[in-house]
C-alpha positions in Angstrom: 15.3 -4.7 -16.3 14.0 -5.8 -13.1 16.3 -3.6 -11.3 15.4 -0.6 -13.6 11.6 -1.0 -12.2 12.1 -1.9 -9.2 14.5 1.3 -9.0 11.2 3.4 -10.5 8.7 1.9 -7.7 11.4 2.6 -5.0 11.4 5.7 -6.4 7.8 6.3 -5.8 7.7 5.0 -2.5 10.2 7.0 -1.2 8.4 10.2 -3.0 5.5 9.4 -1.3 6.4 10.8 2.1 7.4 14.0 0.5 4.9 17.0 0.2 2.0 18.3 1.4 -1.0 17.1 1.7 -4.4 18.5 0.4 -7.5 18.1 2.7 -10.6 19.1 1.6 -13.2 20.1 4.0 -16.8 20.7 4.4 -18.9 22.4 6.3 -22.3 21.1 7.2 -25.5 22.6 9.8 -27.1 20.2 11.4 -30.7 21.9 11.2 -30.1 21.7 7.3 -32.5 19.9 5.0 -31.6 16.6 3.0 -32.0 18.4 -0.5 -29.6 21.0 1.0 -26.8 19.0 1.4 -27.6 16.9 -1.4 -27.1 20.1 -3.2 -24.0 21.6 -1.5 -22.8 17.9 -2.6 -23.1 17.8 -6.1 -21.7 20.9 -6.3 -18.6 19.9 -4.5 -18.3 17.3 -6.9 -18.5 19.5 -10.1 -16.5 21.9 -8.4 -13.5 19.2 -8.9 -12.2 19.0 -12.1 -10.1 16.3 -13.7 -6.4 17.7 -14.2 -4.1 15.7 -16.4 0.1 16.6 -15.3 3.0 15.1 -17.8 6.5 14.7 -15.6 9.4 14.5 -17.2 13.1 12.9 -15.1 15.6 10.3 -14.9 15.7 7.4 -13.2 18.9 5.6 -12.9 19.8 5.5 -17.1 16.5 6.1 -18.0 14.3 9.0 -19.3 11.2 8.9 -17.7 7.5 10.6 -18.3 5.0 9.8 -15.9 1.6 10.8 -16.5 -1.3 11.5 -13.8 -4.4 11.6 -14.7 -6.6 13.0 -11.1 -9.2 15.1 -9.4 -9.1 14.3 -5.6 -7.4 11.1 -6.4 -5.0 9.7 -8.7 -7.5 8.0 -11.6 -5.3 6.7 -13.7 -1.2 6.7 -13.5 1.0 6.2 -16.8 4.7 5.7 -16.9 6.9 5.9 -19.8 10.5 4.6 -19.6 13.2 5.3 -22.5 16.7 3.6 -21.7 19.5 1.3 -23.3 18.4 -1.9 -24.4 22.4 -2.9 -23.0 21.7 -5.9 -26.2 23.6 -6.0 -29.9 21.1 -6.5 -31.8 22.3 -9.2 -35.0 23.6 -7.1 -38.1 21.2 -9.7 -39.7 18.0 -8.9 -37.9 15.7 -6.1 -38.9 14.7 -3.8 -36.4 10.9 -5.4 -36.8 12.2 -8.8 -36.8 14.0 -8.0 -33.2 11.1 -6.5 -31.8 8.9 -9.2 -32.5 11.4 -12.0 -30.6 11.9 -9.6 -27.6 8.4 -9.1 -27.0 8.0 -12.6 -27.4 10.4 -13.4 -24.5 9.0 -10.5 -22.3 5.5 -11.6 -22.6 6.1 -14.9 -22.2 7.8 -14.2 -19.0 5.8 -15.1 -15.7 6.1 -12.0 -14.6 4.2 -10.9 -17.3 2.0 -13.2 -17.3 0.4 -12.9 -14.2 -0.5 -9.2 -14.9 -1.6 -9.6 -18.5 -5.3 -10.0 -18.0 -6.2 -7.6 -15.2 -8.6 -4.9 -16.1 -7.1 -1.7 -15.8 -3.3 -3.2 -16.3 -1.3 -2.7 -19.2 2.3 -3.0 -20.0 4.2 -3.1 -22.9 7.5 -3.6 -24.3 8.9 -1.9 -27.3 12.6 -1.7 -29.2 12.7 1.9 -30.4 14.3 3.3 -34.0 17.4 4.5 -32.0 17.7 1.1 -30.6 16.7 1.7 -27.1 14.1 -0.1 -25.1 10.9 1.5 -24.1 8.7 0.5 -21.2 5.5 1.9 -20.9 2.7 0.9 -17.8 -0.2 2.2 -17.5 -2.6 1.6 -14.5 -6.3 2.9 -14.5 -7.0 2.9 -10.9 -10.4 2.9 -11.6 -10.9 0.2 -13.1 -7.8 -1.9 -11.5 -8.5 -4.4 -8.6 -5.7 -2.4 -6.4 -5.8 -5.8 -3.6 -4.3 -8.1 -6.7 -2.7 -5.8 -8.4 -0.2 -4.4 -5.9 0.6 -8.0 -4.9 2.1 -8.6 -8.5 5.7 -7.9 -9.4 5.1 -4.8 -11.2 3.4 -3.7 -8.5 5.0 -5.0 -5.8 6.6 -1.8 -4.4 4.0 -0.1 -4.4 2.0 -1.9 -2.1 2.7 -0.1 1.2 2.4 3.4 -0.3 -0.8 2.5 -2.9 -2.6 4.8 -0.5 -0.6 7.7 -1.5 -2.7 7.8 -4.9 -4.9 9.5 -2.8 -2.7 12.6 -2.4 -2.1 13.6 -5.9 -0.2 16.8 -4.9 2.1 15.0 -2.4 3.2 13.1 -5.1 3.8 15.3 -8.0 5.6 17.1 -5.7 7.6 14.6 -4.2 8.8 13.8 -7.7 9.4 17.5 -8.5 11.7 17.5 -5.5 13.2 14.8 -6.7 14.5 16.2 -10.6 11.0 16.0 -12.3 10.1 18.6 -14.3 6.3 19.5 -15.0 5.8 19.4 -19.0 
């Protein structure tokens, strides 16, 4: 499992470099007024919409959906991993029953552990109906503490290429190059 997200934030980083990137520019006078520009700035900043894109690929065994939440910048980032669990589960072990024990186990896993609590973080583990295992992480960047969290093992991979969340485009279309498929 390890090597199945470390594979996905690989992924990314390598991505990250693909692209182009989108600059936005201004254009100010000098002999303008205060309330001018305040007013050619707010309506830059309404001008910018949020736009939500659903991705769909494969990583290694896995089907993937990634979900971007942005305007300017990437606000919040969502990834949803579907692949085999590579486990028998017991004959005598309901579906319910095994989910419970392996969530158990992941959450009690230090790796876990050290990301359980930060605001903005959330990862879960699930067994699905067709007995396959289900990742999903979800990172409001917004409210994340980007120092810490890229430091964590979840993270980890991401820590040299966090600042490409600032070029939404360059990445959806580094993953589109790379198989993704906009939904």
């Amino acid at each position: 499992m390890k090597k199945v997200l470390g594979l996905v934030f690989a992924a990314l980083l390598v991505l990250s470099g693909c692209g182009q990137t989108n600059t936005a520019t201004t254009e100010s006078s000098s002999t303008a007024s205060s309330v001018d520009s305040s007013t050619k700035s707010s309506q830059v900043k309404e001008e910018i919409k949020e736009t939500t894109k659903v991705l769909k690929g494969r990583i290694d065994n896995s089907d993937v959906t990634l979900t971007l939440v942005y305007t300017d910048v990437v606000k919040r980032y969502k990834m949803d991993m579907l692949g085999e669990f590579g486990e028998e589960i017991p004959a005598e072990t309901t579906l319910e029953e095994f989910q419970a024990a392996f969530r158990e186990v992941m959450e009690s896993s230090p790796e876990y552990l050290e990301i359980k609590d930060e605001p903005g973080v959330k990862v879960e583990y699930f067994i699905a109906d067709n007995k396959k295992m289900r990742i999903v992480i979800d990172l409001d960047l917004e409210k994340a503490d980007m120092d810490r969290v890229k430091k964590t093992y979840f993270f980890e991979p991401l820590e040299d290429s966090i600042e490409d969340f600032k070029k939404p485009n360059a990445l959806i279309a580094g993953l589109k190059l790379h198989g993704f498929k906009e939904e």
